[in-house]
Structures are given as C-alpha cells and as structure tokens.
MDTraj code that builds the backbone (N, CA, C; nanometers):
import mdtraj as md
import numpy as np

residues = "UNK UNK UNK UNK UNK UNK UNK UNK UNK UNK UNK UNK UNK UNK UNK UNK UNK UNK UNK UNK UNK UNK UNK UNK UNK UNK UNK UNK UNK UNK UNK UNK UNK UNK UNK UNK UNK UNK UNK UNK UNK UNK UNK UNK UNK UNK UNK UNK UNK UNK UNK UNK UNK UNK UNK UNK UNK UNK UNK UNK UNK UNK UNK UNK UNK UNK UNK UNK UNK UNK UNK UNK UNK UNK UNK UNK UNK UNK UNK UNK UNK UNK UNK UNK UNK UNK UNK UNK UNK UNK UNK UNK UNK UNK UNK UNK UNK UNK UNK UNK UNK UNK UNK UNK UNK UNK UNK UNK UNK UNK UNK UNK UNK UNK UNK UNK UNK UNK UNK UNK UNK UNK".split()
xyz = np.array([
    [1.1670, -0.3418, 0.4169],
    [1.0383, -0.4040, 0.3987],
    [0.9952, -0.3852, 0.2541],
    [1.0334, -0.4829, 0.2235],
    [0.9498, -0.4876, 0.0649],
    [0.8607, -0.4299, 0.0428],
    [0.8274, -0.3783, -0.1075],
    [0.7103, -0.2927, -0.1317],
    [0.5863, -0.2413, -0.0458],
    [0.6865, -0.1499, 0.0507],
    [0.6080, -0.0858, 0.1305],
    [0.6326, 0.0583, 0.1499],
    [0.5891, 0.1428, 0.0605],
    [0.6219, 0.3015, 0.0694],
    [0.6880, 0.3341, 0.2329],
    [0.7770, 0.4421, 0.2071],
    [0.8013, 0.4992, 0.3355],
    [0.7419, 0.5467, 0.4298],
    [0.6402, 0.6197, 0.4335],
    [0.5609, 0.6240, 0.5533],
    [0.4542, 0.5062, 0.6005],
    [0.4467, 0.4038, 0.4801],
    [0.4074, 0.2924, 0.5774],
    [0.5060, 0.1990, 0.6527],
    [0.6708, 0.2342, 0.5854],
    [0.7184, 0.1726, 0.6631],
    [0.7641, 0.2403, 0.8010],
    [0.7597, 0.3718, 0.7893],
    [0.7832, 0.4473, 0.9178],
    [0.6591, 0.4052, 1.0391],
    [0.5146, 0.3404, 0.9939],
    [0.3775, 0.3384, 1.0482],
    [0.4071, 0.2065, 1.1379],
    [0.4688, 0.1177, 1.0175],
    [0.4943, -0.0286, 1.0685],
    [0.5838, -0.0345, 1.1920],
    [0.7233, 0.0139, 1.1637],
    [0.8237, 0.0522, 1.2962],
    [0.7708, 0.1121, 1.4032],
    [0.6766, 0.2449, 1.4125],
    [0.6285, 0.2700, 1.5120],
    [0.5623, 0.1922, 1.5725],
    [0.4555, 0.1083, 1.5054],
    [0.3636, 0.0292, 1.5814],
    [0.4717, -0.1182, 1.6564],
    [0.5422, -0.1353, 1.5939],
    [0.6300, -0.2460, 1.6266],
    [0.6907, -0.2007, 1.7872],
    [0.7224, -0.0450, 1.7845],
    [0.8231, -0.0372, 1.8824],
    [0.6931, 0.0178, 2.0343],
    [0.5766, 0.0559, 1.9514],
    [0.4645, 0.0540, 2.0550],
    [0.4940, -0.0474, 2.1482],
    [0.4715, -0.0516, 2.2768],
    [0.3767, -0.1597, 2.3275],
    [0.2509, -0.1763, 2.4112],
    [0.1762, -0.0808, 2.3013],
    [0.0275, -0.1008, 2.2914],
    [-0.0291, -0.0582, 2.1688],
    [-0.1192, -0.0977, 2.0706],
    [-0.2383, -0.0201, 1.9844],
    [-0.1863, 0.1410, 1.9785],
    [-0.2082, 0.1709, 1.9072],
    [-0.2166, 0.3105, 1.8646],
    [-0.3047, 0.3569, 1.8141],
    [-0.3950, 0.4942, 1.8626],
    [-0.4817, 0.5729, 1.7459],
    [-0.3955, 0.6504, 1.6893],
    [-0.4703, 0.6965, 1.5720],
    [-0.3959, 0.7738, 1.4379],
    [-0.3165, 0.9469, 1.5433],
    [-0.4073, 0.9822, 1.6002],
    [-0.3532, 1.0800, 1.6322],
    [-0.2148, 1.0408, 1.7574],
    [-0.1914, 0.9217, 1.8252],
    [-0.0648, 0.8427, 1.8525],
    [0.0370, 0.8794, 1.7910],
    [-0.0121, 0.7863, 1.6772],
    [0.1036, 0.7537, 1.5488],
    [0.1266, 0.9144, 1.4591],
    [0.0452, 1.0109, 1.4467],
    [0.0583, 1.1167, 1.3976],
    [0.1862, 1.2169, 1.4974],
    [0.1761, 1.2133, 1.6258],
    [0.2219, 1.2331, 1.7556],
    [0.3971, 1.1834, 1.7128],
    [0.4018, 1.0717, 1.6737],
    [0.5491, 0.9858, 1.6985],
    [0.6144, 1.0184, 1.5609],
    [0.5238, 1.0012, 1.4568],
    [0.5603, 1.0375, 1.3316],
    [0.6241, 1.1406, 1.2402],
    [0.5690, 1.2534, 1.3323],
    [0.5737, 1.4069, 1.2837],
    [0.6856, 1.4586, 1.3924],
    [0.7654, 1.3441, 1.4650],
    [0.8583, 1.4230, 1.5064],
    [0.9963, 1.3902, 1.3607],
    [0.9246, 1.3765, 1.3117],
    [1.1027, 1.3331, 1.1636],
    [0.9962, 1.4241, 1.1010],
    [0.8732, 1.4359, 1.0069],
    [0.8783, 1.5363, 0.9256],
    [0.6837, 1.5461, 0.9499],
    [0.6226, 1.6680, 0.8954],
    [0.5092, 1.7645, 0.9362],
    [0.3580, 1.6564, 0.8212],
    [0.3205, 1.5585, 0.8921],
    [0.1985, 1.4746, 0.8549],
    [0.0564, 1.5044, 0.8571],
    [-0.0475, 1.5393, 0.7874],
    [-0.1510, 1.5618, 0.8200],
    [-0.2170, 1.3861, 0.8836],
    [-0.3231, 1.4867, 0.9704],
    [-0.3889, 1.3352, 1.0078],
    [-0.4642, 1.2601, 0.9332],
    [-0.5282, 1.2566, 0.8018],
    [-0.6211, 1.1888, 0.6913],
    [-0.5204, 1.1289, 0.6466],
    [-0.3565, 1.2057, 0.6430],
    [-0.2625, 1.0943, 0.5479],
    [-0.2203, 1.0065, 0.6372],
    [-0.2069, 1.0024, 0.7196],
    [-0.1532, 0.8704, 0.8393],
    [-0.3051, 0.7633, 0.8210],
    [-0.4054, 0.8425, 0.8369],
    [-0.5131, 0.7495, 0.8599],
    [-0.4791, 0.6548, 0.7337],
    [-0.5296, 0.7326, 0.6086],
    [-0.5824, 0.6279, 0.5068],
    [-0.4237, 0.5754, 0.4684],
    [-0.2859, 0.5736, 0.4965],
    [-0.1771, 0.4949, 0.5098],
    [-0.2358, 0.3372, 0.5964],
    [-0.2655, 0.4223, 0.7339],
    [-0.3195, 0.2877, 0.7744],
    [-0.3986, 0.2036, 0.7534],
    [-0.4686, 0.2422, 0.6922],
    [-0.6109, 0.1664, 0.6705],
    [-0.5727, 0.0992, 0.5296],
    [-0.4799, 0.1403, 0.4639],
    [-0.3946, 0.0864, 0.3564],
    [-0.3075, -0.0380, 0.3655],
    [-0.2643, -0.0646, 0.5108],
    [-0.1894, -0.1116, 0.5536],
    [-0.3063, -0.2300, 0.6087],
    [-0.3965, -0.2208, 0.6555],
    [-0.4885, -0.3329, 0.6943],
    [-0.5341, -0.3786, 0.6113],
    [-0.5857, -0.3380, 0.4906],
    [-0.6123, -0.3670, 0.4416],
    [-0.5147, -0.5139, 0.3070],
    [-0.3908, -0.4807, 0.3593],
    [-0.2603, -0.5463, 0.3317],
    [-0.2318, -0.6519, 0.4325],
    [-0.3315, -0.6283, 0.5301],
    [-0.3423, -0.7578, 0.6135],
    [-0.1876, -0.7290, 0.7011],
    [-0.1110, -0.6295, 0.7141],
    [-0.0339, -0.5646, 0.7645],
    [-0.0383, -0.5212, 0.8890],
    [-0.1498, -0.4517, 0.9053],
    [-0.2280, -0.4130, 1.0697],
    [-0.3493, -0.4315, 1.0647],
    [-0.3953, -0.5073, 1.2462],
    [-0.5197, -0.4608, 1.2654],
    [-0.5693, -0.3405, 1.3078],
    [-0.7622, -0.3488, 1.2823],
    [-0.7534, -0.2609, 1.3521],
    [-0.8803, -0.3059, 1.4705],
    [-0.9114, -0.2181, 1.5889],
    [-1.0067, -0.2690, 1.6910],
    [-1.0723, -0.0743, 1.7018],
    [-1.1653, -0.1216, 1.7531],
    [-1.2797, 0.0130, 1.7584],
    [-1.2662, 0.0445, 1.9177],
    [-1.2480, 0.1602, 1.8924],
    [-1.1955, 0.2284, 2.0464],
    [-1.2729, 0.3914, 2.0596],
    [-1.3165, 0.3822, 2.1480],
    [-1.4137, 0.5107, 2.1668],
    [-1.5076, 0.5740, 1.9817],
    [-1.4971, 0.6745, 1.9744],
    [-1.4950, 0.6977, 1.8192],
    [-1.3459, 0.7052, 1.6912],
    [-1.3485, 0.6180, 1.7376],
    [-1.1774, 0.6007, 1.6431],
    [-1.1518, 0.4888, 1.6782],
    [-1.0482, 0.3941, 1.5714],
    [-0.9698, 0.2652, 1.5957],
    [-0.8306, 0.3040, 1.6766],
    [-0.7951, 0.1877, 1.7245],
    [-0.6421, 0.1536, 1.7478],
    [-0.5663, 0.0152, 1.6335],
    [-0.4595, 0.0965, 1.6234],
    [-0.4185, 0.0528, 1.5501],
    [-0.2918, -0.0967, 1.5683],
    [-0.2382, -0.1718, 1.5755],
    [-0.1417, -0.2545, 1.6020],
    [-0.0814, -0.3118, 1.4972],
    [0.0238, -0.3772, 1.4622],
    [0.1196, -0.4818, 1.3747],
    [-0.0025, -0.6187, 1.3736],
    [0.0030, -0.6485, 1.2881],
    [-0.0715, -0.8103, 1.2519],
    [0.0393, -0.8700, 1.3061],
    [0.1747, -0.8828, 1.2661],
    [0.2716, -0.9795, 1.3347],
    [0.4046, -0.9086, 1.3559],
    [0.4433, -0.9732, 1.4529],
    [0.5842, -0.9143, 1.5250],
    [0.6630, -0.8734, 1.3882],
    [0.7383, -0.8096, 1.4391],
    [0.8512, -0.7645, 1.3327],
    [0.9415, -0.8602, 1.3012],
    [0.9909, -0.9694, 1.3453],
    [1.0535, -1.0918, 1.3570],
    [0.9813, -1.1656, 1.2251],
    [0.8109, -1.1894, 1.2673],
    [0.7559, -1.2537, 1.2143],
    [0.7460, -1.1927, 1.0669],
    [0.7593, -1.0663, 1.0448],
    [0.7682, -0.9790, 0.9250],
    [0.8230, -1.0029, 0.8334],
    [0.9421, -0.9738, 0.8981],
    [1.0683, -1.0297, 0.8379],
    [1.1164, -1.2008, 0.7946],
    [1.0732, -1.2357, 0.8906],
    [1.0873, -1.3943, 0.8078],
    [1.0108, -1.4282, 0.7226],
    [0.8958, -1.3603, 0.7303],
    [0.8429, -1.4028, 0.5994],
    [0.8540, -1.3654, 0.4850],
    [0.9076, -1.1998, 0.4432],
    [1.0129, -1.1638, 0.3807],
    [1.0845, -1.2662, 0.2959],
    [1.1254, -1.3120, 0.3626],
    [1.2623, -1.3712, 0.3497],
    [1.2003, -1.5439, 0.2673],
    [1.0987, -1.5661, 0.3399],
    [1.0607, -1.6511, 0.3009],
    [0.9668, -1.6757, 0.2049],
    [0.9161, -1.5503, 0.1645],
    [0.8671, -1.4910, -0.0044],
    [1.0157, -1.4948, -0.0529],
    [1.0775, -1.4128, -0.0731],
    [1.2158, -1.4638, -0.1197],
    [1.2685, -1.5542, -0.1672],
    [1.3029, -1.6654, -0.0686],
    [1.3321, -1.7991, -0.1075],
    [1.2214, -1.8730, -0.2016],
    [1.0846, -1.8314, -0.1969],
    [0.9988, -1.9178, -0.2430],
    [1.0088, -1.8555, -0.4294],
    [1.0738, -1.7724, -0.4453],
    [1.0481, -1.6807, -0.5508],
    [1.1656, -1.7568, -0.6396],
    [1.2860, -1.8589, -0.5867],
    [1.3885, -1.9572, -0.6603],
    [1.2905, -2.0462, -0.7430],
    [1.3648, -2.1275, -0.7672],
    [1.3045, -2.2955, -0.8333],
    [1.3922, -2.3617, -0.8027],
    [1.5059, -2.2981, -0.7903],
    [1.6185, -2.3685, -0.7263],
    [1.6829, -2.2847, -0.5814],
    [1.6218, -2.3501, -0.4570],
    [1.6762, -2.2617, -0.3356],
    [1.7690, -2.2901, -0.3092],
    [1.8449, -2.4523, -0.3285],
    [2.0158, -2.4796, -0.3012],
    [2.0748, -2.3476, -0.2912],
    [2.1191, -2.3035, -0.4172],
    [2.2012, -2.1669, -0.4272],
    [2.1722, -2.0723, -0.4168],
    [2.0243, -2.0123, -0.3755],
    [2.0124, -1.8978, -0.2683],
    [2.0393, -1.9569, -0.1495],
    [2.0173, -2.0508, -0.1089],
    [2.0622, -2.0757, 0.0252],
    [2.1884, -2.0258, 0.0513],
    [2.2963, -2.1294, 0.0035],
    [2.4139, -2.1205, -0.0126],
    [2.4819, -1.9835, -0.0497],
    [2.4428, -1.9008, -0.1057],
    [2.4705, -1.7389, -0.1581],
    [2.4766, -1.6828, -0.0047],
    [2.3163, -1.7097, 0.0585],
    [2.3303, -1.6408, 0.1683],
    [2.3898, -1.6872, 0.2855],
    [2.3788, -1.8418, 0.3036],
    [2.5019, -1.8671, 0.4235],
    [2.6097, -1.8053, 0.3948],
    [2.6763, -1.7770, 0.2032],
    [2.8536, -1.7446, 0.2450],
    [2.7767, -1.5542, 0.2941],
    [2.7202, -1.5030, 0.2778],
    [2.6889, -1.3586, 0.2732],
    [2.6799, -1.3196, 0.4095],
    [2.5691, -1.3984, 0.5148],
    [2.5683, -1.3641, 0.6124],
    [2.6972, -1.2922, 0.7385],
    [2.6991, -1.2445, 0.8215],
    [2.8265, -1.2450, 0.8854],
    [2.8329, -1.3413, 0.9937],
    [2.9280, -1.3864, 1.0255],
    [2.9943, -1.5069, 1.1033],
    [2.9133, -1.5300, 1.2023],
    [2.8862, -1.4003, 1.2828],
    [2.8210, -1.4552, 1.3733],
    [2.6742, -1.4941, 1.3807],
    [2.6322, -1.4315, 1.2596],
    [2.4717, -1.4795, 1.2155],
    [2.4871, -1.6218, 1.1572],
    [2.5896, -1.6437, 1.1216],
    [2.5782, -1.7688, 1.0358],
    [2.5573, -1.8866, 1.1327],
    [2.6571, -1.8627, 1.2896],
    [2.6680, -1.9524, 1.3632],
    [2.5193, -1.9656, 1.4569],
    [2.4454, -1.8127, 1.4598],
    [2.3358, -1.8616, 1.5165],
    [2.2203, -1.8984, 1.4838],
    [2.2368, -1.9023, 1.3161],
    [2.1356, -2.0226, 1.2551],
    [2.1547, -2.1313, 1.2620],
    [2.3354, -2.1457, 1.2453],
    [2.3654, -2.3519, 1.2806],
    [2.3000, -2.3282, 1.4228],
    [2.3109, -2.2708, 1.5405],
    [2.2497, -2.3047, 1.6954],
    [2.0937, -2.3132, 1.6496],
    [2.0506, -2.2626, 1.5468],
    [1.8801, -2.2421, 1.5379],
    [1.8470, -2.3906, 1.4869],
    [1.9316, -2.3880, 1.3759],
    [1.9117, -2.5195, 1.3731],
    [1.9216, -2.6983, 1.4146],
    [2.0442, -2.6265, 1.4742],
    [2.0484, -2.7606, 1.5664],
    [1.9116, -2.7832, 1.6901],
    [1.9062, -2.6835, 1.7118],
    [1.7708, -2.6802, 1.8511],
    [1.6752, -2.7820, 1.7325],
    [1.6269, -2.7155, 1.6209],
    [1.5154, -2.7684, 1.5251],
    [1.5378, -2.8930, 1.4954],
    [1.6205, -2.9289, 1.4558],
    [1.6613, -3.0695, 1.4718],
    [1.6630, -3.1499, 1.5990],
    [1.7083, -3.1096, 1.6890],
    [1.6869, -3.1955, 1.8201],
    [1.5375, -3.2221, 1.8678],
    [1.4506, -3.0896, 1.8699],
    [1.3192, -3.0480, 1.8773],
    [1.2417, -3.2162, 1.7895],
    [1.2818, -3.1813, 1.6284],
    [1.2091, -3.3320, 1.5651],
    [1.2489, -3.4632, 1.5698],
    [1.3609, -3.4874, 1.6680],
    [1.3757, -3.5965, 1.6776],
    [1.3462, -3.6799, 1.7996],
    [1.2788, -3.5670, 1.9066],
    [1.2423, -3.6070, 2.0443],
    [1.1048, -3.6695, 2.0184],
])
top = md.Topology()
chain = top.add_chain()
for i, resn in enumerate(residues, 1):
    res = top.add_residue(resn, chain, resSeq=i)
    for name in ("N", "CA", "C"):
        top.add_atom(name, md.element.get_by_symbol(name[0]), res)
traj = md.Trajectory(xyz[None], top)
C-alpha cells in the first residue's frame, strides 16, 4: 500500500480482515499480538487514516468504531489505477504489466475482460 507507514498498514489489514467496525482498544487487542502498542498511538494512526479518507469512523458508546472506507480489492485497484494514471503513455505500462503478470493472472483478466465486453455490448 502506497505511502502508508507500517502500522497504518498493519490498521488497514486488520480492519479489512474484521468483519465488523472496530474500537481502538479491538484493533490495539489484534495489533499488539506482533509487537507492544500504546493505545493514543493506534488511536491518532487512525484518525490519521480517516482523515486520508482511508477509514470511517461511527460513534459508539463513548468511543468510535472504526472500519475500511473500501474493500481491500477496491484499495488496491485503485492503487493501481493511480499508477496507470501517473503514464502519459499507458500502452507500455500496460503492456510491461501484461508480459509481468503470471499466466494465470494474465488469463483471468482476458476472462475479466471478456465478461466487460460482453456486459457493453448487451
């Protein structure tokens, strides 16, 4: 994940692999089993992270819960799609990364794309 310090990207994965909201003391809980976190540094990580439009947050008793703004899927493609937008010429990033990909990723973007194509022509 692109310019995203390590413990926000450790914040992001947790919340991803949640499946529900998290309060800080949650994510402090899941976090501090790899290495010893105070709870003000998880908080203002997160609140760092919303503020990045990264996570929401919702008001839950006296404290927020925390969640992903978008799937990890959705993360990542857009990634990717800052990326591409960062060419002037995407032909040959394209092409770089079709030969790069491995075989079998390659074939299930031709299936992605064929669906997308069938999809706009109905």
């Amino acid at each position: 994940m692109a310019n995203l310090g390590s413990l926000e990207r450790a914040i992001m994965e947790a919340l991803w692999d949640a499946d529900k909201p998290l309060r800080v003391r949650e994510l402090l809980g899941l976090l501090n089993e790899e290495r010893e976190l105070a709870y003000t540094t998880v908080q203002t990580v997160a609140e760092r992270l919303v503020k990045k439009g990264l996570l929401v947050r919702t008001p839950y008793r006296n404290a927020f819960r925390y969640a992903a703004a978008k799937s990890r899927d959705e993360h990542v493609s857009d990634l990717m799609m800052e990326a591409l937008a960062a060419s002037t010429d995407r032909l040959p990033v394209l092409a770089r990364f079709a030969q790069s990909v491995a075989e079998e990723d390659a074939l299930a973007l031709l299936a992605e794309l064929r669906r997308r194509q069938r999809r706009s022509t109905t």
